[in-house]
Rosetta silent file (secondary structure, phi, psi, omega in degrees, C-alpha in Angstrom):
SEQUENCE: XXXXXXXXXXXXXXXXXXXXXXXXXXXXXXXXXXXXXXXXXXXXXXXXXXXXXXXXXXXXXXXXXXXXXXXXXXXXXXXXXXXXXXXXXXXXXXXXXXXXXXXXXXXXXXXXXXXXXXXXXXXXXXXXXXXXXXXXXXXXXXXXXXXXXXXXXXXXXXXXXXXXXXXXXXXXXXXXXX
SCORE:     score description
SCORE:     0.000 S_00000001
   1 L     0.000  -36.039 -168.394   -5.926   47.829    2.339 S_00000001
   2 H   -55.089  -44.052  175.609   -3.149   45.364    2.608 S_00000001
   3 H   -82.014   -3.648 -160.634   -4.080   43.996   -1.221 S_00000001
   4 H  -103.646  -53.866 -136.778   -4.214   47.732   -2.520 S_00000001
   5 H   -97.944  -53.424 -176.362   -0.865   48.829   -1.032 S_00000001
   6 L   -82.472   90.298 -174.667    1.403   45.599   -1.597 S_00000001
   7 L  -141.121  156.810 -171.225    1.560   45.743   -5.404 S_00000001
   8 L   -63.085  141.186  176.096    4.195   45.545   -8.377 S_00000001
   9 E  -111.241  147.058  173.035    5.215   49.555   -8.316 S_00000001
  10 E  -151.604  157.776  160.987    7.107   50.839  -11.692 S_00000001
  11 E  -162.170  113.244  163.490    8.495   54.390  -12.665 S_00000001
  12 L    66.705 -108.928  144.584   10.198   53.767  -15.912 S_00000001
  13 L   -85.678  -23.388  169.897   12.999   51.259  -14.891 S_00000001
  14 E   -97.821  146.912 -149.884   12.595   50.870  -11.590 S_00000001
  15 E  -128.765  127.549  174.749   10.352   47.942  -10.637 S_00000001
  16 E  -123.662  157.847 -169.566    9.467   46.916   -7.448 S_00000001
  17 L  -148.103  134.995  162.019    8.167   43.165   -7.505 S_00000001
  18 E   -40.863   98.045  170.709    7.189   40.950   -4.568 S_00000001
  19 L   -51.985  142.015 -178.031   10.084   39.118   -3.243 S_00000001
  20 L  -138.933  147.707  167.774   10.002   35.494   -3.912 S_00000001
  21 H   -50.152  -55.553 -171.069   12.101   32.485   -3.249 S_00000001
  22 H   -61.622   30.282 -175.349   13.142   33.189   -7.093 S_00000001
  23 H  -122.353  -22.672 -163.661   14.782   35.783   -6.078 S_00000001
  24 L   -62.643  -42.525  159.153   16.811   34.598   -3.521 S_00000001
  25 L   -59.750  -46.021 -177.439   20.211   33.847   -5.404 S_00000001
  26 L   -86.000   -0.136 -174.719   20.304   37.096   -7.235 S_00000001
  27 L  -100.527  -52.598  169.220   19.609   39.085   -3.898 S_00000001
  28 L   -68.483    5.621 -153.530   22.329   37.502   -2.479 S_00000001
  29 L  -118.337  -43.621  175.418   24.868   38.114   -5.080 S_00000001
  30 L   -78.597  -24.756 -156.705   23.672   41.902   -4.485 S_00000001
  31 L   -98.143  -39.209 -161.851   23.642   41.780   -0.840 S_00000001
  32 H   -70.250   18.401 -147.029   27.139   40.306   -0.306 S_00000001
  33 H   -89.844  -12.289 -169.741   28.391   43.497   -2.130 S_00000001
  34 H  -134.354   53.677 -175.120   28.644   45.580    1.075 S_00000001
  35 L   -71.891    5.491  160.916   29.702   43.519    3.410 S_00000001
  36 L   -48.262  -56.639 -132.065   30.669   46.702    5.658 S_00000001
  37 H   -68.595  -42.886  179.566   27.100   48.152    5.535 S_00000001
  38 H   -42.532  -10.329 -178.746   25.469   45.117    7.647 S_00000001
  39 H   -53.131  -51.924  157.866   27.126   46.409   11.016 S_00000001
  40 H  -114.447   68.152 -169.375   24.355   48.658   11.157 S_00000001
  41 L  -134.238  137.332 -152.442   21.709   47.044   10.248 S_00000001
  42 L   -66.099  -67.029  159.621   19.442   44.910   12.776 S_00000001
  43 L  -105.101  173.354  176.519   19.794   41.870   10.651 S_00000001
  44 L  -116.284  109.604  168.202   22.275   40.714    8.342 S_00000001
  45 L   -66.828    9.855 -169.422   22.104   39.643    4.632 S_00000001
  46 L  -108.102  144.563  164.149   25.520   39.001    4.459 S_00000001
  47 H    65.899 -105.417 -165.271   27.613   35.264    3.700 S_00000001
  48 H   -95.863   24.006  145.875   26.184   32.720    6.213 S_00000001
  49 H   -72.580  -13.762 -170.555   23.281   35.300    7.665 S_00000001
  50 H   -38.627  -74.850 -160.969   21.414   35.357    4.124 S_00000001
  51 H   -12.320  -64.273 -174.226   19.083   32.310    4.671 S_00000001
  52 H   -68.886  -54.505  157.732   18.037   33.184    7.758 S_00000001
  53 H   -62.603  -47.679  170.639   16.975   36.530    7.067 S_00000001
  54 H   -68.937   -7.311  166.693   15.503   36.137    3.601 S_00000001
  55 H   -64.305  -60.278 -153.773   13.373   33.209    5.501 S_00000001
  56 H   -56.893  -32.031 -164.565   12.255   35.735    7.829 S_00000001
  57 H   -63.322  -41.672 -138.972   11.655   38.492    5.411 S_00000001
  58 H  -111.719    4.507 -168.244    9.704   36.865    3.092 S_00000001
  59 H  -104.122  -21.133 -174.051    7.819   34.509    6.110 S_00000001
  60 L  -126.713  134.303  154.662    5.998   36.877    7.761 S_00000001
  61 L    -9.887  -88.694 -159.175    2.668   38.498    8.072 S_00000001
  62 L  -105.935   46.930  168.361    3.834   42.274    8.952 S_00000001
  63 E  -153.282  133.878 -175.149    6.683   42.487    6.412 S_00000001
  64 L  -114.819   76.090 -178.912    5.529   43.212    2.708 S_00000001
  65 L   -77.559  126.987 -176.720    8.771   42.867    1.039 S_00000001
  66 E   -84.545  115.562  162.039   10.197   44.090   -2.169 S_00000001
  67 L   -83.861   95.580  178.381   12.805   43.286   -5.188 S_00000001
  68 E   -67.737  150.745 -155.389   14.455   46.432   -6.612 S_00000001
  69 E  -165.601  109.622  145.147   14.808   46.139  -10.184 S_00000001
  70 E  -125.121  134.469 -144.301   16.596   48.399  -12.465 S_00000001
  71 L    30.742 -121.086 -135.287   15.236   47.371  -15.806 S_00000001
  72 L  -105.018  -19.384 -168.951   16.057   43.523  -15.618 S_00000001
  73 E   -83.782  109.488 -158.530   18.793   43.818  -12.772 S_00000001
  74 E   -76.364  137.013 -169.311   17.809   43.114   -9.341 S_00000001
  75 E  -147.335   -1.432  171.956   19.983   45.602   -7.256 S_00000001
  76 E   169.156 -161.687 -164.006   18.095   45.354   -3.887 S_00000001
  77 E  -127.956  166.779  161.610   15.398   45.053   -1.253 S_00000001
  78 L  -173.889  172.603 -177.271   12.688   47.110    0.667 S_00000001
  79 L  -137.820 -144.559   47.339    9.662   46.450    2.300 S_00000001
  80 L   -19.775  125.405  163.143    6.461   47.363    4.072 S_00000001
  81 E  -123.594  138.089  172.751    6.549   47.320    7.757 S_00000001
  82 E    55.705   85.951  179.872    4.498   47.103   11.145 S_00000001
  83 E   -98.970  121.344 -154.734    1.491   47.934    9.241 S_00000001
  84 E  -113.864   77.505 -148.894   -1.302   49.160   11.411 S_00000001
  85 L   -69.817  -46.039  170.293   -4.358   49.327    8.400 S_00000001
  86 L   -84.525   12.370  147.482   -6.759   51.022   11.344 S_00000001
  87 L   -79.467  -21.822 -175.184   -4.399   53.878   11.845 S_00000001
  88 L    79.566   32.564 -179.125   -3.655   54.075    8.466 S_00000001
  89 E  -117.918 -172.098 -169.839    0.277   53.943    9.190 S_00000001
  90 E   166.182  170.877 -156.178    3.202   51.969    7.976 S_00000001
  91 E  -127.357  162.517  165.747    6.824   51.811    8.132 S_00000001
  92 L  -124.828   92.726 -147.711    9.168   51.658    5.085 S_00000001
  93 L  -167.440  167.859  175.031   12.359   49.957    6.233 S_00000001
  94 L    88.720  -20.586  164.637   14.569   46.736    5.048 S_00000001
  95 L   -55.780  121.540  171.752   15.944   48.981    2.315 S_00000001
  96 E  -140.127  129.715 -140.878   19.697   47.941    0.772 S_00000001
  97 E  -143.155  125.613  159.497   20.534   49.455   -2.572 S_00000001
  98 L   -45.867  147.525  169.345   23.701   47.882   -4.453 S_00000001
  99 L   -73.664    3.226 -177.772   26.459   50.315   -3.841 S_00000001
 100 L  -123.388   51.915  154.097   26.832   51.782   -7.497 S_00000001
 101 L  -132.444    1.584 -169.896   23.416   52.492   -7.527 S_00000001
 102 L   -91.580  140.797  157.738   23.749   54.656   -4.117 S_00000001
 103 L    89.490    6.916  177.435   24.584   58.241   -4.612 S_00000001
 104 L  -111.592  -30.242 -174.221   22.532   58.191   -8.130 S_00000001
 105 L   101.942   17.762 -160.010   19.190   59.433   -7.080 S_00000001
 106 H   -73.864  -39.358 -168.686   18.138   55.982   -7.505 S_00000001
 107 H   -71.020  -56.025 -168.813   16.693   54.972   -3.643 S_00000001
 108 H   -25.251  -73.410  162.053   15.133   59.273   -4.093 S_00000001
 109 H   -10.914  -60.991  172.443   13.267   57.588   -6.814 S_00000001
 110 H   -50.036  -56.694 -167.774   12.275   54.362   -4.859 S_00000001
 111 H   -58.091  -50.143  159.121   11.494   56.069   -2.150 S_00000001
 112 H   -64.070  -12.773  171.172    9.153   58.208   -3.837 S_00000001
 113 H   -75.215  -70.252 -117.577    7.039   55.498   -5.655 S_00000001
 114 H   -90.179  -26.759  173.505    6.519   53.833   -2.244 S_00000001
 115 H   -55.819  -78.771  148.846    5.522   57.196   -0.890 S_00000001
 116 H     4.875  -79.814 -179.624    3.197   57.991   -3.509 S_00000001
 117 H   -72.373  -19.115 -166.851    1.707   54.932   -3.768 S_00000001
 118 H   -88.863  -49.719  172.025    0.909   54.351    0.418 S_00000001
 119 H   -43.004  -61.752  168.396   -0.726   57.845    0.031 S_00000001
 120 L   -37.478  -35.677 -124.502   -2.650   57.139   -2.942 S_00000001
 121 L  -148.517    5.596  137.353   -4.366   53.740   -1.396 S_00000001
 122 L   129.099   -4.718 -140.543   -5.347   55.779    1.736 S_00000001
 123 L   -83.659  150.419 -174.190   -2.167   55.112    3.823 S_00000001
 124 L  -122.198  -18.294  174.706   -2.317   59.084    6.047 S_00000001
 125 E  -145.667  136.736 -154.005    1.566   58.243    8.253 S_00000001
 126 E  -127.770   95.933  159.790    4.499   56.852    6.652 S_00000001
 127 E  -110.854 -172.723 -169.734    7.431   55.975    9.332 S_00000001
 128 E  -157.164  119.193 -176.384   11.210   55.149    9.065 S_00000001
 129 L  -109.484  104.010 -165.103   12.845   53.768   11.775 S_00000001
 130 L  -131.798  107.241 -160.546   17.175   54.229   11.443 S_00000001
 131 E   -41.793  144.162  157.745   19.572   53.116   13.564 S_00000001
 132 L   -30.848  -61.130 -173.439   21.626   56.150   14.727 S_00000001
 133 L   -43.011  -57.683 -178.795   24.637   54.948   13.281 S_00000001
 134 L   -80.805   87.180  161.296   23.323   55.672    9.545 S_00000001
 135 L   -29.882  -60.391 -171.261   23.944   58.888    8.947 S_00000001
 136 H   -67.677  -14.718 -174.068   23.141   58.307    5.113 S_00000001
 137 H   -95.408  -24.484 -169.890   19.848   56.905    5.565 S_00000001
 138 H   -76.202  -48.724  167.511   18.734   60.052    8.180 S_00000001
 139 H   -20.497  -60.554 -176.077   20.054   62.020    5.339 S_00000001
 140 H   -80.100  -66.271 -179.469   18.146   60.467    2.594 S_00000001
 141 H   -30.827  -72.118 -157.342   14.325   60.699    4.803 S_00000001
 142 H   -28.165  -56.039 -172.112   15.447   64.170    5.695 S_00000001
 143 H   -76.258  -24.524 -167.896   15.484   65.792    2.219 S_00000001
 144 H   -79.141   -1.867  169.094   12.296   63.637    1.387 S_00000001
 145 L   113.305  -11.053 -156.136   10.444   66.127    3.825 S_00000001
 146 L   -78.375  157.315 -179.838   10.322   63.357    7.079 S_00000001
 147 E  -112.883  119.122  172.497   10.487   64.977   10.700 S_00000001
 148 E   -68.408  123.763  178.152   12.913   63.082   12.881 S_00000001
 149 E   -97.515  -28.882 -171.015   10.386   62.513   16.110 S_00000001
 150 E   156.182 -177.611 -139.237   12.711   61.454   18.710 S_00000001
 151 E  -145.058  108.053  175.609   15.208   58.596   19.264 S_00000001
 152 E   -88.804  116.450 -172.155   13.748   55.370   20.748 S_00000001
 153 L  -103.064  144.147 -177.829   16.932   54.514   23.039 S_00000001
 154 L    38.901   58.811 -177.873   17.997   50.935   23.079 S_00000001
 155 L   -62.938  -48.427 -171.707   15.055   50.140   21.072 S_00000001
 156 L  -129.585  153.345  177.061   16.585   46.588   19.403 S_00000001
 157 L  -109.448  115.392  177.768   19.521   43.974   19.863 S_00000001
 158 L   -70.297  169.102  160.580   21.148   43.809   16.578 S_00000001
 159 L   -47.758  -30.069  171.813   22.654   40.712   14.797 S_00000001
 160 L   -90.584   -6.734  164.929   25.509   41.427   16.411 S_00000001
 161 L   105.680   -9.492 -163.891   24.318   41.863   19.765 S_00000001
 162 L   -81.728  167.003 -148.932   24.782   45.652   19.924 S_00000001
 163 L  -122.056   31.503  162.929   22.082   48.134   21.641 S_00000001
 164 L     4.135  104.626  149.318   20.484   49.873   19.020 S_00000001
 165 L  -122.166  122.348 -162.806   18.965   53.278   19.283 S_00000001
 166 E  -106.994  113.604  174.985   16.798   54.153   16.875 S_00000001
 167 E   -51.419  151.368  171.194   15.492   57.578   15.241 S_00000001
 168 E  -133.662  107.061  169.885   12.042   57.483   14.591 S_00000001
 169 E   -92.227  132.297  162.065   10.864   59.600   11.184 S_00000001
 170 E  -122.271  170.490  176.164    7.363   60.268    9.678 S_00000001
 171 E  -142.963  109.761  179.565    6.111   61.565    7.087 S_00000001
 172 E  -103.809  139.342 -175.536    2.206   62.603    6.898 S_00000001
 173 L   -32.800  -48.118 -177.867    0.156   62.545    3.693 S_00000001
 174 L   -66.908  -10.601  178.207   -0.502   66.543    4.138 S_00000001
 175 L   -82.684  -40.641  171.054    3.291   67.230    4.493 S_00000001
 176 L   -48.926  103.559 -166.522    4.114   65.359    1.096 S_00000001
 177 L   -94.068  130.325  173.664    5.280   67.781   -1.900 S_00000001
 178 L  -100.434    0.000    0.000    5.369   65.398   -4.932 S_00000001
């Protein structure tokens, strides 16, 4: 399942492409753009955190990671996560959007290709895991249809050392209005 679901995605302009080290410079040029946003985010893509993260992202076995691309401009990341191919689940997480692409309907868009496509290729529950703190990201699931399940307390230790509690959202193929 793993070769069916992690594949270049398109709608129009937006492109999702397998992150690669050739990507790595232009991600970071995108990433350092918010240096706010990383506070709540488990790791950090920002200044001297890049490396270290984009090692990780792109290094491991249960993260299927993504370049956003509108038309030629690289404007962020997303992934595949915790992928459990005989439940048929998967996580969507690792998403950062440039900030003048936020607030466009551009991640709605995103979101819905990856949604789509995990459905399509057999995937049946689609979760989202969001720190508390990000309001805007609980937002953005919500209107996509996802049911907040509960709040896994002090799930993760952040880059920063902080005590994470984390909503936990799904979304199952029969709930999904395309």
């Amino acid at each position: 399942m793993r070769d069916r679901l992690y594949v270049k995605l398109a709608d129009g302009d937006l492109k999702l492409v397998k992150l690669a080290e050739t990507h790595r410079e232009a991600l970071r040029v995108v990433c350092a753009a918010d240096a706010d946003v990383w506070t709540i985010y488990s790791s950090s893509f920002y200044a001297s955190h890049f490396d270290a993260s984009f090692a990780a992202l792109i290094g491991g076995d249960s993260r299927m990671p993504y370049a956003i691309f509108d038309d030629d401009r690289l404007v962020g990341m997303t992934a595949w996560l915790r992928p459990d191919w005989t439940a048929q689940t998967i996580e969507i997480g690792n998403s950062y959007i440039h900030p003048d692409a936020r607030g466009t309907g551009f991640n709605r868009r995103l979101k819905r290709l990856m949604i789509d496509h995990a459905f399509a290729v057999g995937i049946r529950r689609i979760e989202f895991r969001i720190d508390e703190r990000n309001k805007r990201s609980q937002a953005a699931v919500a209107k996509l249809g996802c049911t907040k399940e509960g709040v896994l307390r002090s799930e993760r230790i952040t880059w920063t050392g902080y005590l994470r509690d984390t909503g936990l959202w799904s979304l199952l193929a029969g709930e999904w209005q395309t």
